[in-house]
C-alpha positions as CSV (number, residue, x, y, z in Angstrom):
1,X,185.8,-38.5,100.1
2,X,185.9,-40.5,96.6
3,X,183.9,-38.4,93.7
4,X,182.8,-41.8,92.4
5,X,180.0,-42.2,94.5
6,X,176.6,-42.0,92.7
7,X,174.0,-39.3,94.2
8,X,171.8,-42.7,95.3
9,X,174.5,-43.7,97.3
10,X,175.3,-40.6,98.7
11,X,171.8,-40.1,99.4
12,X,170.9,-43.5,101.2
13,X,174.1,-42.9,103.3
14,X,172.9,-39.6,104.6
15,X,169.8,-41.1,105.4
16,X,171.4,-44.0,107.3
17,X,173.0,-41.0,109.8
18,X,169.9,-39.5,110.1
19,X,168.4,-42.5,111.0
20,X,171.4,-43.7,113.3
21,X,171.2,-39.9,115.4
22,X,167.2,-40.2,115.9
23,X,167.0,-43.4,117.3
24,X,170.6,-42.3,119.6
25,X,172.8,-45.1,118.2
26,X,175.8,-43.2,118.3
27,X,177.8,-41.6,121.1
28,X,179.0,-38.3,121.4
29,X,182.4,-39.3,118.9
30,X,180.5,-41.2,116.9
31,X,178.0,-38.5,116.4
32,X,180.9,-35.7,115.7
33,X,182.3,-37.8,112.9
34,X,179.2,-38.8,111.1
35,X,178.3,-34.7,111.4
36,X,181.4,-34.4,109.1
37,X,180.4,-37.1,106.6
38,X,177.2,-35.9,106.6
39,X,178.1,-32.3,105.7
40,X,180.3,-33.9,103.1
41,X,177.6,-35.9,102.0
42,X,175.3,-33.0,101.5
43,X,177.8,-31.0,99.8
44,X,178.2,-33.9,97.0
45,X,174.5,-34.4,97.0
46,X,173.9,-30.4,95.7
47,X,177.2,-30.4,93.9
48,X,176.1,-33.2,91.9
């Protein structure tokens, strides 16, 4: 994952994968990789 990305960004992509799992557009892969980004994501998010 690139440092360079601004908390904004970050933050509106973790939101996109919320959004994505609660209206069940992913499948189960899907869902298992955008877990991982998310928990990346958040980990940025309080880093930062």
């Amino acid at each position: 994952m690139s440092k360079d990305i601004k908390y904004e960004a970050a933050y509106a992509e973790l939101q996109g994968i919320v959004r994505k799992m609660e209206n069940d557009e992913l499948d189960i892969d899907q869902m298992a990789d955008q877990l991982k980004r998310a928990q990346e994501l958040i980990k940025l998010c309080k880093d930062i």
